[in-house]
Every structure is written in C-alpha cells, then in structure tokens.
N, CA, C and O atoms as a printed pandas DataFrame, in Angstrom:
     atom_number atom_name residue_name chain_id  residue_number  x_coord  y_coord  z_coord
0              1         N          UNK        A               1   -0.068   15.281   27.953
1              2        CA          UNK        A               1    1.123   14.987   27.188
2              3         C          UNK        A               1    1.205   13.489   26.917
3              4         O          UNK        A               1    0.741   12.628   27.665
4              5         N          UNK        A               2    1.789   13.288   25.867
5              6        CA          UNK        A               2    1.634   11.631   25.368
6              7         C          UNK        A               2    3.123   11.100   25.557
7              8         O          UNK        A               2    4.077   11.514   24.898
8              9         N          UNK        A               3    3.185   10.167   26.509
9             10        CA          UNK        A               3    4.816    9.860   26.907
10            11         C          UNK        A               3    4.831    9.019   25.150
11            12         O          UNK        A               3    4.090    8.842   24.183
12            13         N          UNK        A               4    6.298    8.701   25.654
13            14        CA          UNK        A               4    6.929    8.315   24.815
14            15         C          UNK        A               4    7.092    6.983   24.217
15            16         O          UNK        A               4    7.867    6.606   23.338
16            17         N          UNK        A               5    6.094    6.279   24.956
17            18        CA          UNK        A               5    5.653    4.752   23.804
18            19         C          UNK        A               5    4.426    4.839   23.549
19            20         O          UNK        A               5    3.981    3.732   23.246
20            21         N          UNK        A               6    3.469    5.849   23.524
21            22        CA          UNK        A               6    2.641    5.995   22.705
22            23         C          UNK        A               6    2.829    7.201   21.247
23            24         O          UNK        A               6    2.300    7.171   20.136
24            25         N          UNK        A               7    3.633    8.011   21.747
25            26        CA          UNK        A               7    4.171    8.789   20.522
26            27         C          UNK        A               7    4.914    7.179   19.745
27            28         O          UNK        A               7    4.126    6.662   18.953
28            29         N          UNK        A               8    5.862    6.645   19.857
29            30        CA          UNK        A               8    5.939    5.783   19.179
30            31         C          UNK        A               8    5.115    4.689   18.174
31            32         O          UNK        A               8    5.525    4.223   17.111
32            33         N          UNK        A               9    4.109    4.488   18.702
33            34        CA          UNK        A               9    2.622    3.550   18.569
34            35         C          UNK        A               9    2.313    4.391   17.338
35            36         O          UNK        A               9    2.287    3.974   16.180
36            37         N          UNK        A              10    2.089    5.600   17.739
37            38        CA          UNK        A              10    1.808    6.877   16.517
38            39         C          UNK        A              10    2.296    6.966   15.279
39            40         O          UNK        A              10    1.719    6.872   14.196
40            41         N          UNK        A              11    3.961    7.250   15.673
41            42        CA          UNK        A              11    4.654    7.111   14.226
42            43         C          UNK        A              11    4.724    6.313   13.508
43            44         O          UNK        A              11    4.897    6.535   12.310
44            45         N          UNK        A              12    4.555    4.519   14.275
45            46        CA          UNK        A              12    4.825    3.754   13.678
46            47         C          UNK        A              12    3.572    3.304   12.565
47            48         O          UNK        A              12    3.591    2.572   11.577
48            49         N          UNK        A              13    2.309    4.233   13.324
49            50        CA          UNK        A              13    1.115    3.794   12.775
50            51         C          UNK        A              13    0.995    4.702   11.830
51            52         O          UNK        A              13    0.284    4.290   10.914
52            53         N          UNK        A              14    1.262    5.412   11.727
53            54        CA          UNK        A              14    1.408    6.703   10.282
54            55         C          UNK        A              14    2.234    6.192    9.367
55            56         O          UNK        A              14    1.874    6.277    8.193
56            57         N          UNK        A              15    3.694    5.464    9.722
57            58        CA          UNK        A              15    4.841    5.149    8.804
58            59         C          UNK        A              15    3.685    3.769    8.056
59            60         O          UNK        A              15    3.474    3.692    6.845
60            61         N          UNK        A              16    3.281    3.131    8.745
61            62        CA          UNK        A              16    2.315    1.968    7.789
62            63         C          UNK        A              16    1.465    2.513    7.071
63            64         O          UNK        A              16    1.397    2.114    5.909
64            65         N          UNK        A              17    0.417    3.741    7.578
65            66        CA          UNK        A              17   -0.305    3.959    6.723
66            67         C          UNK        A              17    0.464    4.821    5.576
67            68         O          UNK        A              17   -0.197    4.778    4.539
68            69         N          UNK        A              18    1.276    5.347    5.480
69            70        CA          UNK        A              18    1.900    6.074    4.462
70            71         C          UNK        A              18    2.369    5.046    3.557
71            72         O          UNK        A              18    2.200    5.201    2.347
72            73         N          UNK        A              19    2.961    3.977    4.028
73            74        CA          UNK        A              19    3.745    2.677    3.501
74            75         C          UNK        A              19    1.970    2.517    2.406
75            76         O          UNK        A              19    1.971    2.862    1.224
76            77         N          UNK        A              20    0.932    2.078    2.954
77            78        CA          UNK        A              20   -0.056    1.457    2.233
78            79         C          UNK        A              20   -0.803    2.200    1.364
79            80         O          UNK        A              20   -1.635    1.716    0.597
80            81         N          UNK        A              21   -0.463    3.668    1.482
81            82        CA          UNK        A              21   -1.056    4.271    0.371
82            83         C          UNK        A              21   -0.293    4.442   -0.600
83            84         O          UNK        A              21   -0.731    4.779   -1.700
84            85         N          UNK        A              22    1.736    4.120   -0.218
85            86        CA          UNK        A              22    2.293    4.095   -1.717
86            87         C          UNK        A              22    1.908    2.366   -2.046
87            88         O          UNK        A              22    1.935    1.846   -3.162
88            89         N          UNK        A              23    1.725    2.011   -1.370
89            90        CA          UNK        A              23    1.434    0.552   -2.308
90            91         C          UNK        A              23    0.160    0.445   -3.335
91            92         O          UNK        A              23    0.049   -0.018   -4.470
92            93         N          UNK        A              24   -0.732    1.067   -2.452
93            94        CA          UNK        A              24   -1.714    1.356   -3.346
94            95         C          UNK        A              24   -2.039    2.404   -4.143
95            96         O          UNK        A              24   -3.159    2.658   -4.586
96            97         N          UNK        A              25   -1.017    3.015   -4.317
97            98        CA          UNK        A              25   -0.359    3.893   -5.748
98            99         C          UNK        A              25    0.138    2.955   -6.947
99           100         O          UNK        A              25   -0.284    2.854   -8.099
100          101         N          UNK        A              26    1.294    2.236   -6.204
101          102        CA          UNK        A              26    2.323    1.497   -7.156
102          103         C          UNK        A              26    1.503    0.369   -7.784
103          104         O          UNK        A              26    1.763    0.064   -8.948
104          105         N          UNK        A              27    0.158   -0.535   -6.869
105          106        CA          UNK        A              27   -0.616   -1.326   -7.526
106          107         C          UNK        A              27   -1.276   -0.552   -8.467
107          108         O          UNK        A              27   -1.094   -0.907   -9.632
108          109         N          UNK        A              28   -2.055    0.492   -8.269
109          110        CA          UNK        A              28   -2.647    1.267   -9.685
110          111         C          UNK        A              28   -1.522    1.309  -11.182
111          112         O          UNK        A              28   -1.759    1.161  -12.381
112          113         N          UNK        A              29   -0.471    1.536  -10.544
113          114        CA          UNK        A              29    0.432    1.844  -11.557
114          115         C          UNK        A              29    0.970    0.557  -12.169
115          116         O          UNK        A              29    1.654    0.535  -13.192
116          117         N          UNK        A              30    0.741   -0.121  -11.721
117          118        CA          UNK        A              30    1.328   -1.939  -12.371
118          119         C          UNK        A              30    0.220   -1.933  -12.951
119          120         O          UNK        A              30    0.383   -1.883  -14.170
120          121         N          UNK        A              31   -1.686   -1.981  -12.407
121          122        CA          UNK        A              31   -2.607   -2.037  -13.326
122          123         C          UNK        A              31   -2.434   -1.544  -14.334
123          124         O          UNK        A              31   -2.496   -2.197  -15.375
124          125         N          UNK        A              32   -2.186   -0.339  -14.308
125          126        CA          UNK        A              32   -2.873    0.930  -15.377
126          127         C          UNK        A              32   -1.429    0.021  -16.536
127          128         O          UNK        A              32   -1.758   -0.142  -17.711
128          129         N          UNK        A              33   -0.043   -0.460  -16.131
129          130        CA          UNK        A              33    1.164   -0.644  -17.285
130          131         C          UNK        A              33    0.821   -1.760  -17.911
131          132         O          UNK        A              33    0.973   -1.955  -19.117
132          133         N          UNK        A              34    0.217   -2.740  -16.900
133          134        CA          UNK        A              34   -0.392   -4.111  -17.582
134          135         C          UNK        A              34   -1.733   -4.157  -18.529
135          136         O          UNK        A              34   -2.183   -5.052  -19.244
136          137         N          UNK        A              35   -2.094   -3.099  -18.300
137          138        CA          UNK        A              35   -3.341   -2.886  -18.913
138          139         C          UNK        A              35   -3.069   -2.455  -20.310
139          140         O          UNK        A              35   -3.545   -2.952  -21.330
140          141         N          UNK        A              36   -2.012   -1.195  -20.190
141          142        CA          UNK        A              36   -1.325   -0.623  -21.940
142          143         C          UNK        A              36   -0.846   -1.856  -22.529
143          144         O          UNK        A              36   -1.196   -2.216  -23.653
144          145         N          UNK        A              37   -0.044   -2.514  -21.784
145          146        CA          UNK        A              37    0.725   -3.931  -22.495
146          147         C          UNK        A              37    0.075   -4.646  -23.506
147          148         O          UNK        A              37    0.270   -4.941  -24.685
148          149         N          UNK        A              38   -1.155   -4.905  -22.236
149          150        CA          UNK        A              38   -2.052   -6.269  -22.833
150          151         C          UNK        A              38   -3.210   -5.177  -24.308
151          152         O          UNK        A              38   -3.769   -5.841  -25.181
152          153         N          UNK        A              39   -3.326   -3.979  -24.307
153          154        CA          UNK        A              39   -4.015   -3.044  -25.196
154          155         C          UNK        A              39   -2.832   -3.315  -26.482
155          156         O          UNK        A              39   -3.194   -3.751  -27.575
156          157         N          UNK        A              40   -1.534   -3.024  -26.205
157          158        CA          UNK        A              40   -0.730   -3.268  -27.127
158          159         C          UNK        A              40   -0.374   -4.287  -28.069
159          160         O          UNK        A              40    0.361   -4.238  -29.055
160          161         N          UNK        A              41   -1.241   -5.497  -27.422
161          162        CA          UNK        A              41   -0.845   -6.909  -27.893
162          163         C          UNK        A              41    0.461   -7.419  -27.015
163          164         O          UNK        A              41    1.092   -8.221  -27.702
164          165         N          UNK        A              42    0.955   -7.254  -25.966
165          166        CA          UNK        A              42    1.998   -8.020  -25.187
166          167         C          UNK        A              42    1.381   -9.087  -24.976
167          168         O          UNK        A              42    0.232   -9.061  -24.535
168          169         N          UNK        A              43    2.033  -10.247  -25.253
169          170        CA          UNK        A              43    1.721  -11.382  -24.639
170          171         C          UNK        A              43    1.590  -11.721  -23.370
171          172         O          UNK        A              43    2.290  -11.251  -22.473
172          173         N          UNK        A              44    0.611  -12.629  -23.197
173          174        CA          UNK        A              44    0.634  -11.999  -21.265
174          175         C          UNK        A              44    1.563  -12.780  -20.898
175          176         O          UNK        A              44    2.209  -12.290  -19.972
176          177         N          UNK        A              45    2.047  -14.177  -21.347
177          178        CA          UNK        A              45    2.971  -14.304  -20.200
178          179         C          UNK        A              45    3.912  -13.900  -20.416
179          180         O          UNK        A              45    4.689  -14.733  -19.948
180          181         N          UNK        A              46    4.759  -12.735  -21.054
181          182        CA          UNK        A              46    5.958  -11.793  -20.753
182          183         C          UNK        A              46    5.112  -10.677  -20.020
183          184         O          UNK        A              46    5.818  -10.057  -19.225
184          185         N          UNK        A              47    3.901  -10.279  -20.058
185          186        CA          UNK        A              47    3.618   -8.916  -19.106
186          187         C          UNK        A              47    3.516   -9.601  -17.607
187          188         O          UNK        A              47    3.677   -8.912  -16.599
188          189         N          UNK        A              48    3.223  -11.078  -17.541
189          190        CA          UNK        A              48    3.120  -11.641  -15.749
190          191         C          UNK        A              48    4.738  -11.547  -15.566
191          192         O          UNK        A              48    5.391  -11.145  -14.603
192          193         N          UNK        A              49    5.156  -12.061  -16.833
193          194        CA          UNK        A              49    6.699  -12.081  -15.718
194          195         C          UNK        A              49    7.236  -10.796  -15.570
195          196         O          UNK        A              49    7.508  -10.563  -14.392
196          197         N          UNK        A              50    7.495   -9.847  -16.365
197          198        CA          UNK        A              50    7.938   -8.487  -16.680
198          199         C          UNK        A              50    7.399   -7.990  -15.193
199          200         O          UNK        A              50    8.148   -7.385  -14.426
200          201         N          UNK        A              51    6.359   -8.230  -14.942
201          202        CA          UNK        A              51    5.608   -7.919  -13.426
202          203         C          UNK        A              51    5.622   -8.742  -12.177
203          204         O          UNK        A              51    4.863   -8.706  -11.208
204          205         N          UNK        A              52    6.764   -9.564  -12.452
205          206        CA          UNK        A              52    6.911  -10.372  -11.608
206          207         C          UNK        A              52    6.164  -10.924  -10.861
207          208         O          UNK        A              52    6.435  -10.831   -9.663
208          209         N          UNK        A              53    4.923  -11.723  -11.274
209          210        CA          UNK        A              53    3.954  -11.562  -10.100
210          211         C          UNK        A              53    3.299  -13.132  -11.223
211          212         O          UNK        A              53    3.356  -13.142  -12.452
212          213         N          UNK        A              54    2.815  -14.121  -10.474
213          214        CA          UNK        A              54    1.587  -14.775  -11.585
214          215         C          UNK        A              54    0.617  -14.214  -11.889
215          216         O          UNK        A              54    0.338  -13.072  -11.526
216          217         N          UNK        A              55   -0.257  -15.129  -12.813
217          218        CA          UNK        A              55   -1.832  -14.940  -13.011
218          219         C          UNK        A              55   -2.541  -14.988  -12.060
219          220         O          UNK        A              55   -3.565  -14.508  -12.547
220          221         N          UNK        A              56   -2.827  -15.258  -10.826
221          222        CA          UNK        A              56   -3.264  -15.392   -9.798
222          223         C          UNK        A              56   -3.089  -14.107   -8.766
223          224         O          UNK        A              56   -3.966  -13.580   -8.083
224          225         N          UNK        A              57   -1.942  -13.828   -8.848
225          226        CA          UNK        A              57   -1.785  -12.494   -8.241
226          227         C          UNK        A              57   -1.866  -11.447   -8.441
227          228         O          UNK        A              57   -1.757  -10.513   -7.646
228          229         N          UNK        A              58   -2.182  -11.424  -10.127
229          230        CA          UNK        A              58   -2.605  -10.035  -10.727
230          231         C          UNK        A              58   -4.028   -9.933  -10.844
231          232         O          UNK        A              58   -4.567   -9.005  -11.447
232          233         N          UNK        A              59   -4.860  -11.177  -10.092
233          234        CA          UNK        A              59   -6.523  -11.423  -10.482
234          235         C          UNK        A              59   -6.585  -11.126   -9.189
235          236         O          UNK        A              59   -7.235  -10.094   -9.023
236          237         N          UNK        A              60   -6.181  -11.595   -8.190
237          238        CA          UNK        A              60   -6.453  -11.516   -6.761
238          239         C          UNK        A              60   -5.278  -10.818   -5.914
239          240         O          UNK        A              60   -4.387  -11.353   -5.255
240          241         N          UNK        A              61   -5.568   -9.367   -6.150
241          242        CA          UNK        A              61   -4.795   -8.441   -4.995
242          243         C          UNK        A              61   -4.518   -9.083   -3.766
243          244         O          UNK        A              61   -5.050  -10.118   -3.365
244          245         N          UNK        A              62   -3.468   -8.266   -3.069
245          246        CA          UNK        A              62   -3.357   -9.012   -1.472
246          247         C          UNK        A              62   -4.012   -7.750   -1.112
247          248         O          UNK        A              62   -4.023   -6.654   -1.672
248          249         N          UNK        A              63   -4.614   -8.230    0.083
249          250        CA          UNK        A              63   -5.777   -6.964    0.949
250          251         C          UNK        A              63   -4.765   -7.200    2.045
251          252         O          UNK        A              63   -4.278   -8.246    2.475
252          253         N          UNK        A              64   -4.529   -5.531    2.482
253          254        CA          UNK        A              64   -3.236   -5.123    3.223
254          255         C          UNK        A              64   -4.598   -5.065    4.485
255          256         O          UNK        A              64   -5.793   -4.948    4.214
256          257         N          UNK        A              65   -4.075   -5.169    5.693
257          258        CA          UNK        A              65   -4.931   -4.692    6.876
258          259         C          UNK        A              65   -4.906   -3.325    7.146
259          260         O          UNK        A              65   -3.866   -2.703    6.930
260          261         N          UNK        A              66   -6.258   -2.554    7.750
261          262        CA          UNK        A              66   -6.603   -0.961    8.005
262          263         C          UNK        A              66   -5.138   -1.333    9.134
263          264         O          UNK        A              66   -4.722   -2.372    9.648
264          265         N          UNK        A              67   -4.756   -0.111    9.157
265          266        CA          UNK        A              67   -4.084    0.259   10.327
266          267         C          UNK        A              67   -4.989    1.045   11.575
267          268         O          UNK        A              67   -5.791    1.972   11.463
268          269         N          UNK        A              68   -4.582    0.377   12.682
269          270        CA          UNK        A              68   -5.167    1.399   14.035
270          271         C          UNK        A              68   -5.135    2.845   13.808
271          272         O          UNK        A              68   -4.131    3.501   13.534
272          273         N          UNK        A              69   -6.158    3.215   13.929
273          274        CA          UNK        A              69   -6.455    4.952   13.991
274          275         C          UNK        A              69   -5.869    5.352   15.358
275          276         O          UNK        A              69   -6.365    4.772   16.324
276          277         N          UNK        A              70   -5.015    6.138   15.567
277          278        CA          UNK        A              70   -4.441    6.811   16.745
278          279         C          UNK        A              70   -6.176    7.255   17.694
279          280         O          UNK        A              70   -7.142    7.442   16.955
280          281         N          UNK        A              71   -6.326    7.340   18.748
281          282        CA          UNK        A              71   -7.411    8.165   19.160
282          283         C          UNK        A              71   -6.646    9.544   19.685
283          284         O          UNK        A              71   -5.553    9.645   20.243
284          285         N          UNK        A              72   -7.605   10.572   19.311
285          286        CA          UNK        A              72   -6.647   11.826   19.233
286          287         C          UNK        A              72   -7.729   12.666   20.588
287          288         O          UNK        A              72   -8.925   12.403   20.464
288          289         N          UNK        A              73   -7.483   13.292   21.390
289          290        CA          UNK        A              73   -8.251   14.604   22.059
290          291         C          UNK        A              73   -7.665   16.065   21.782
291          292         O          UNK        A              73   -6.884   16.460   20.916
292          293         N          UNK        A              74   -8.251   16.657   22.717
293          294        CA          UNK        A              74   -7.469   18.304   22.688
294          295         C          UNK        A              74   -6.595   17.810   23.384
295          296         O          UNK        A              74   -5.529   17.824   22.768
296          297         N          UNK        A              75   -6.491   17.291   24.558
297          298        CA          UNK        A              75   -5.535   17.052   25.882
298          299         C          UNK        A              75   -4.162   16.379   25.311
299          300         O          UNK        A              75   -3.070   16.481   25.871
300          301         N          UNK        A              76   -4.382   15.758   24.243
301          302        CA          UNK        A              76   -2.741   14.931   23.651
302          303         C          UNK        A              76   -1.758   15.892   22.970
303          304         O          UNK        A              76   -2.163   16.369   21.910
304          305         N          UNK        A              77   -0.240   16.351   23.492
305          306        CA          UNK        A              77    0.440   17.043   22.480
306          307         C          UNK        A              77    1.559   16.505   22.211
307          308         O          UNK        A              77    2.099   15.991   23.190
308          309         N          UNK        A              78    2.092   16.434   21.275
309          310        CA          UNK        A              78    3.138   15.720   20.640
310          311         C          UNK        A              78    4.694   17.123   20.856
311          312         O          UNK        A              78    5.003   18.264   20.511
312          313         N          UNK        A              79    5.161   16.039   21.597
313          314        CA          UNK        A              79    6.166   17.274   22.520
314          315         C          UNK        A              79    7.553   16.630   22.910
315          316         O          UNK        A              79    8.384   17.288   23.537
C-alpha cells in the first residue's frame, strides 16, 4: 500500500504532466493561428502582439522539464 505522501508525489506528478501536454496542445495551436495569420498577409508585428509573446519567443519555445515517472509494481495500490 502506498501511504499517503507518496500518493501525493503521484498526483502531483500526473497534475504536471497533464498541465504539459495542454501546453503543448495550446503551443501547436498558437503555431498552427500564427502560421494562418502570417499565410494571410497579417503583419507580424500585430500577429507577435495579438500573441502576446515577442519574436524571440515565438522562434525559441520554452522547453518545459520531463516530469518524474512514478515507479509503479504489482505490490503498490492506490487506496
């Protein structure tokens, strides 16, 4: 049985990784809008600001850190 500050360790490490795969949804989805913009003729500097973000930050992503992988056995139950 897994006491109760490692069940914690757990959730909290799932709630990040869930957190980083909508981010790296919502970054696809700023690409993919900045991308129609600039196809459209938007000027880029209303699509950087519209995206709140500079030129610099739309060239160079922030690299989020892996989150800790839980180590899992048969013997662990979440209880």
């Amino acid at each position: 049985m897994m006491d109760d500050e490692l069940k914690q360790v757990w959730a909290a490490s799932a709630a990040l990784e869930t957190l980083q795969v909508e981010m790296d949804q919502a970054q696809v989805s700023l690409e993919e809008a900045i991308d129609e913009a600039a196809k459209a003729g938007a000027d880029p500097e209303a699509i950087d600001e519209a995206a709140q973000l500079t030129s610099s930050e739309l060239t160079e992503p922030v690299e989020l850190a892996e989150p800790a992988q839980p180590q899992q056995s048969a013997e662990l139950e979440l209880s």
